[in-house]
N, C-alpha and C positions, 0 to 999 in steps of 0.2 A: 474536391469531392469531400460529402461532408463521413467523417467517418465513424459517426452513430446512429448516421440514416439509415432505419431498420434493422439496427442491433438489438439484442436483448442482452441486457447488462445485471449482472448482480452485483448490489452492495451492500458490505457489511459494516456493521456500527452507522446505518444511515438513518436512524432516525435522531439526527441531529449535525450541529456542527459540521466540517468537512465533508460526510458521507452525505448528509441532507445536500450539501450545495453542489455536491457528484451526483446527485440524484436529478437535481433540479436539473441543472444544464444538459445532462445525458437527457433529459426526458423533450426538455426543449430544441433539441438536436436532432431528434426523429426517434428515439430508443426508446423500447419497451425495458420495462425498469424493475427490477426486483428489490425491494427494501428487506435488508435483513438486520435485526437487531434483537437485544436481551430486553429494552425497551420498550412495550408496546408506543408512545408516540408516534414510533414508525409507522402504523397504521396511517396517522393524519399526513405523513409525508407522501405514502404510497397512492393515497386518494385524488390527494392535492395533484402529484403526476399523472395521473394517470395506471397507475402500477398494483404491483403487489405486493404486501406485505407478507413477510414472515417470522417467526419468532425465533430466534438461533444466537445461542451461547457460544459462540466462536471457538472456546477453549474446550469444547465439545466435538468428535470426529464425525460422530451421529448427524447432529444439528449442522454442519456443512454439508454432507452429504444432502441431507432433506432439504438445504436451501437449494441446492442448484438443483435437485428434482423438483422441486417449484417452478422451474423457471421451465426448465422443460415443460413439465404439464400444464402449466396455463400460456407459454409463447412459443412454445414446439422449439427452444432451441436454447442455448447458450453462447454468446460470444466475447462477452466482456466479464471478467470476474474482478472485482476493487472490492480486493482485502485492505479495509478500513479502520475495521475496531481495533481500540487501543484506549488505555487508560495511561495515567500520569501516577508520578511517584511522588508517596508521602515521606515525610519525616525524613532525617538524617540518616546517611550511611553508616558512620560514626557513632553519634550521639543519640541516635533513635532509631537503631538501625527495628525493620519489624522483619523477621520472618514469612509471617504469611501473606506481608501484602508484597514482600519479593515474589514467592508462590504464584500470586495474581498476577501481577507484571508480565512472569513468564507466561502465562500460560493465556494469558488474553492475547498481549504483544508480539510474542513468538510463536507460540503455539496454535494461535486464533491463524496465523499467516500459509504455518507447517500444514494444517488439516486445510485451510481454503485453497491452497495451492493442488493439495492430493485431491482433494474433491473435483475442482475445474480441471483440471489434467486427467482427471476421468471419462471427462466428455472430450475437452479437445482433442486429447492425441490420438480417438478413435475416428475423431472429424478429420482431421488433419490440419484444423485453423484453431487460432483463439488468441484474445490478448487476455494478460495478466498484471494489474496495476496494484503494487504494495506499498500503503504507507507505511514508510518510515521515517526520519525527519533529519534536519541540519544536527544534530545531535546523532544523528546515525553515519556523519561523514568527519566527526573531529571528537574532542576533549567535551567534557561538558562535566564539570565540576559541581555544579548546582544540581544535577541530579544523576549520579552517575548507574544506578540501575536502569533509568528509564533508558539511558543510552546506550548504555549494555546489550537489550532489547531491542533498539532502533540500529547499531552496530553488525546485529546477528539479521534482521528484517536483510540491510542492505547485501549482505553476503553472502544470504539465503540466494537474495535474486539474482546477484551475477554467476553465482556456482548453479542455481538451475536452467538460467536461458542456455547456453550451450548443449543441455543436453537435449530440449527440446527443439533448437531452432532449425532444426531440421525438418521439423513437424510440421512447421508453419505456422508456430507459437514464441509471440512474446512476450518474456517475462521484464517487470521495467518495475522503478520504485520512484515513489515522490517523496521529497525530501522537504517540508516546508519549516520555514525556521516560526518562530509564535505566530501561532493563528488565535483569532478571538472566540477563545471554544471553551467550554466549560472546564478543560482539561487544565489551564490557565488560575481560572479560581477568583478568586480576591488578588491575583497577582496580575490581572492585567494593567493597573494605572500604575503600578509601581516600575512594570516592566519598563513602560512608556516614558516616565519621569527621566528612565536614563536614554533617554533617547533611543533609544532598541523599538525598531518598527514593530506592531503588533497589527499582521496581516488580516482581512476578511476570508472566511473560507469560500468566499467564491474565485478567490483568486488561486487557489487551491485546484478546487473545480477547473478553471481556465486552465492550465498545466496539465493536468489529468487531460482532456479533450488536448493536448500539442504534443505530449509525448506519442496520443495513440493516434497522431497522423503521423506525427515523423516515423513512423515504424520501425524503428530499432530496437535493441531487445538487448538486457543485461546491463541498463544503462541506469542512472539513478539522476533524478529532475531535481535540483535546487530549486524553492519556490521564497523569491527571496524579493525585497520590495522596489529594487531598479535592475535596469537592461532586460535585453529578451532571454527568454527561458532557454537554458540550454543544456544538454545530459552535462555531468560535472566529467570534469577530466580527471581521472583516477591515474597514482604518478606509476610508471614502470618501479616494478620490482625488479634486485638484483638477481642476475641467472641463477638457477639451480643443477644447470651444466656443470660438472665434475670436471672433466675436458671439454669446452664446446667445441674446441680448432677442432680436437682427434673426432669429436662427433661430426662434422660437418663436412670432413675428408674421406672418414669413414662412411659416410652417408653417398659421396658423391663418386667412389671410387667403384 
């Protein structure tokens, strides 16, 4: 069963890159499609689908709210939310560290994710259904020295989503994240042939797309999708952490006695 035949999906950051290629295959899927971005090109995304556009600053609580009231008022519903928008980090930590484009980072990155989560769980949890798809990236599951803000960012995305599935999966809501390692996206820059030269795959975002559409038939929740250039996609294995039992024997005697 295909599982965006006759969904209505909202995406944010879609008028381009990753979210355009979430757009495109959700729409080719059967789904009515909501294009949200700070960039009007979105428009020419939302026409080409079939869809709507909206104008929304992600790092705004306003501007999420009103997106997914779009989606209601032109498709009578919400089922999909892919929290998408994100920007990339300039300059040095270090050596160039800036201030305000930390600011940005946060607040597009994290913030864009905090307010589309609170938005779509205003509709879901009163339905009782809904999936929730957050970009965050291979840089949200390890080190990443080359930019350690953006991953800071991508770190918190991931964390975000395993700490909130549990408290909705009772709802009949899942919360999941994609993780793609380079994609060929403007966030890249003048750095995608150099990426390439070291032999570091530089993925299309429709491969992105593909992933997005397998997480949300596998129907799991709190899981995070490495989108990465071989083998089948699979949630990543997150390792056991050590107990925070004080006594677990005396807890577990005590429990059973």
């Amino acid at each position: 069963m295909n599982p965006l035949d006759g969904k209505v999906a909202l995406v944010t950051g879609g008028a381009g890159g990753i979210g355009a290629a979430i757009g495109r295959r959700f729409a080719s899927g059967g789904a009515k499609v909501v294009i949200a971005d700070i960039d009007v090109a979105g428009e020419t995304i939302a026409r080409e689908i079939g869809g709507v556009f909206v104008p929304t600053d992600v790092a705004r609580l306003a501007d999420n709210l009103a997106a997914v009231r779009t989606a209601i008022e032109h498709f009578g519903n919400l089922d999909i939310a892919v929290l998408n928008a994100g920007i990339g980090e300039r300059g040095s930590f270090v050596e160039d560290f800036r201030p305000e484009h930390y600011r940005d980072l946060v607040s597009v990155n994290l913030d864009g994710v905090v307010y589309g989560l609170h938005a779509a769980l205003g509709v879901f949890t009163e339905r009782g259904s809904g999936a929730i798809l957050a970009t965050s990236s291979l840089a949200g599951l390890s080190e990443s020295p080359m930019n350690p803000l953006y991953a800071a960012t991508k770190h918190a995305v991931t964390g975000l989503v395993r700490s909130v599935a549990p408290i909705v999966s009772e709802q009949g809501i899942t919360v999941n994240a994609l993780c793609p390692t380079f994609i060929d996206t403007p966030i890249l820059g003048e750095a995608t042939p150099y990426i390439s030269d070291l032999g570091v795959a530089v993925l299309r975002p429709e491969r992105v797309a593909e992933v997005a559409e397998l997480a949300l038939a596998h129907g799991g929740t709190g899981q995070a999708w490495p989108v990465v250039p071989h083998g089948e996609p699979t949630p990543f294995a997150f390792p056991e952490i050590p107990s925070i039992m004080s006594e677990p024997h005396r807890q577990i005697s005590e429990a059973t006695a």
